[in-house]
C-alpha positions in Angstrom: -3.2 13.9 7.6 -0.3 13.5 5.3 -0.9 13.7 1.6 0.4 11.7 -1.4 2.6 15.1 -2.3 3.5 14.9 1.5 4.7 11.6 1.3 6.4 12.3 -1.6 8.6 14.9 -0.3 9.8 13.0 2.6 10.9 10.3 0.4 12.6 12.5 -1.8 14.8 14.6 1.1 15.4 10.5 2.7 17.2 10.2 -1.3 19.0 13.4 -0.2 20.6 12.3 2.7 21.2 8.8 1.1 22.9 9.5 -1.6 25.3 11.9 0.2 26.4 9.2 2.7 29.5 7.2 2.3 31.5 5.1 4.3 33.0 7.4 5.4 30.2 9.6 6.9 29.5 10.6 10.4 27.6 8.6 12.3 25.3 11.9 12.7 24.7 11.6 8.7 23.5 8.0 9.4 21.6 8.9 11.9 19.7 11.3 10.2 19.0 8.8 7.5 17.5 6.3 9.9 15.3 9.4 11.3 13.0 9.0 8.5 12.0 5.6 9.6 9.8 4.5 12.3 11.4 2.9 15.3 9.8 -0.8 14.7 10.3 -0.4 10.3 11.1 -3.3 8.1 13.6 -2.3 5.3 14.8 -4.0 2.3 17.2 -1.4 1.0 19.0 -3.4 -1.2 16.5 -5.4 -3.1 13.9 -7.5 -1.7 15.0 -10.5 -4.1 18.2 -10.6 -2.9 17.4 -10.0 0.8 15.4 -12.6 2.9 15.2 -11.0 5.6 14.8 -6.9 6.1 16.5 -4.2 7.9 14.7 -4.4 11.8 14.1 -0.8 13.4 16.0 2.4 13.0 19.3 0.6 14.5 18.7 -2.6 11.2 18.2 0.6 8.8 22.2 2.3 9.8 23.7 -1.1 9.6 21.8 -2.1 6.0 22.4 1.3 4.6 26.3 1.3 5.9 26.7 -2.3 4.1 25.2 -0.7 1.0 27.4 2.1 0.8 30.5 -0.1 1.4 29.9 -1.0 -2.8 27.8 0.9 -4.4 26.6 4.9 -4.0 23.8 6.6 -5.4 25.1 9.5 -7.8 22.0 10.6 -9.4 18.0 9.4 -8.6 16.3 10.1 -11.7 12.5 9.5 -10.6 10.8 8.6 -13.9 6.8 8.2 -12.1 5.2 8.9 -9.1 2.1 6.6 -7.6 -0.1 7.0 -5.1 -1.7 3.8 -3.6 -3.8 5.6 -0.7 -3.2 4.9 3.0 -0.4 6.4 3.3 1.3 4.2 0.6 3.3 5.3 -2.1 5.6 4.2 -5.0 8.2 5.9 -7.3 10.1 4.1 -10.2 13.2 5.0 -10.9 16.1 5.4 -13.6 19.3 6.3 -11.4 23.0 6.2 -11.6 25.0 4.5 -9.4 29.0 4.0 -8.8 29.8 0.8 -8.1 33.3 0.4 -6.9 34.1 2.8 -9.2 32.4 2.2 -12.3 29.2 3.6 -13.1 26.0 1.9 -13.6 23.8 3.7 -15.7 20.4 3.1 -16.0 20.0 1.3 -13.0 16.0 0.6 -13.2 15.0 0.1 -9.7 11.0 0.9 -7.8 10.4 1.3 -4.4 7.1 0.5 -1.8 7.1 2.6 0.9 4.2 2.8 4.0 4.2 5.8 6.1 2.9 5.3 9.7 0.7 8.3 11.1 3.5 10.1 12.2 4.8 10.1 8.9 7.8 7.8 9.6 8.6 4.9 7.0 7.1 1.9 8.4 7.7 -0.5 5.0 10.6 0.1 2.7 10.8 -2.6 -0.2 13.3 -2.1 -3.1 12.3 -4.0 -6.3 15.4 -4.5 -8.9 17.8 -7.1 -10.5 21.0 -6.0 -9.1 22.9 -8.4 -11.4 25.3 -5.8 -12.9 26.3 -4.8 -9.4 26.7 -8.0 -8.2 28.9 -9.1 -11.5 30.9 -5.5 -11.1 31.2 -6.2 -7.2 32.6 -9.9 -8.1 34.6 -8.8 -10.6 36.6 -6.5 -8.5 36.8 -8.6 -5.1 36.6 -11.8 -6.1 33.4 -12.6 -4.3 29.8 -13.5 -5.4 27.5 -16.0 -7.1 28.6 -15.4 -10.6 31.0 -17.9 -12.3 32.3 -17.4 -16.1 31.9 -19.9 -18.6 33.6 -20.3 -21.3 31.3 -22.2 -23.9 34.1 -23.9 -26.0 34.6 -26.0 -23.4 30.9 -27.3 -23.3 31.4 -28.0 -27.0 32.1 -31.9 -28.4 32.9 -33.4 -31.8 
C-alpha cells in the first residue's frame, strides 16, 4: 500500500524528469516521463481551464508534454504545500518559475490533482492555473492567441 509520503515522492522525481525535458530531448527522456503514468491515464498538463479535453494513455501524455515544452519549461518547482486527500489522492500547490520563450515567469501559482492507481501509476493528472501571462508572452512573440490590445482612447467620445 502506497502512502501519502509515497505518493509524494513519485510526483516529485515525475517534476524531475519534466522539467529537464525540452524539445529537444530524446525520445527515451519522454518516455520515461510518460512511465509514471498508467497506460489508460487522463492528463490535463497544461491546465484544465484551458484544455477540454485531456491527454489519453501514456502515448496522449508524450504528445501533451512535447506541445508543452515547445513554449514554456519548468526552471524551478517551488512546492509551497503538500495534501493528502486519502485513496491514493494527492495535491501539491505550487509557486514555480517558468521560461516562457525566453522570458521568465515568476511566480507562476499553479496546483495539481493527482490519483495514483494500485500500481502506483498516475491514473488522474489535473493542472489548476490561469495561464494568461503565458498565453500573452506566447502571443506576443508569435503572433498567435486570444489576446487582442486595446487602446482605450479610441473607445473614448466627446
Amino acid at each position: 500500500m502506497s502512502t501519502a509520503a509515497s505518493l509524494h515522492a513519485k510526483l516529485d522525481a515525475l517534476y524531475d524528469v519534466w522539467s529537464g525535458l525540452t524539445l529537444s530531448s530524446p525520445d527515451a527522456d519522454f518516455e520515461e516521463f510518460a512511465d509514471f503514468f498508467d497506460e489508460d491515464c487522463r492528463a490535463w498538463l497544461i491546465s484544465m481551464r484551458e484544455l477540454g479535453e485531456p491527454s489519453l494513455g501514456r502515448k496522449g501524455v508524450i504528445q501533451g508534454v512535447k506541445d508543452l515544452v515547445r513554449n514554456m519549461r519548468i526552471e524551478e518547482r517551488r512546492v509551497v504545500g503538500r495534501f493528502d486527500s486519502g485513496h491514493y489522492k494527492i495535491s501539491v500547490e505550487m509557486s514555480n518559475r517558468y521560461d516562457c520563450l525566453d522570458r521568465t515567469v515568476d511566480p507562476f501559482w499553479e496546483a495539481v490533482v493527482v490519483t495514483f492507481n494500485d500500481k502506483g501509476l498516475i491514473a488522474d493528472f489535473k493542472t489548476h492555473c490561469c495561464r494568461s501571462p503565458m498565453v500573452a508572452i506566447i502571443q506576443e512573440v508569435t503572433g498567435v492567441g486570444p489576446y487582442k490590445c486595446h487602446d482605450v482612447r479610441s473607445n473614448l467620445t466627446g
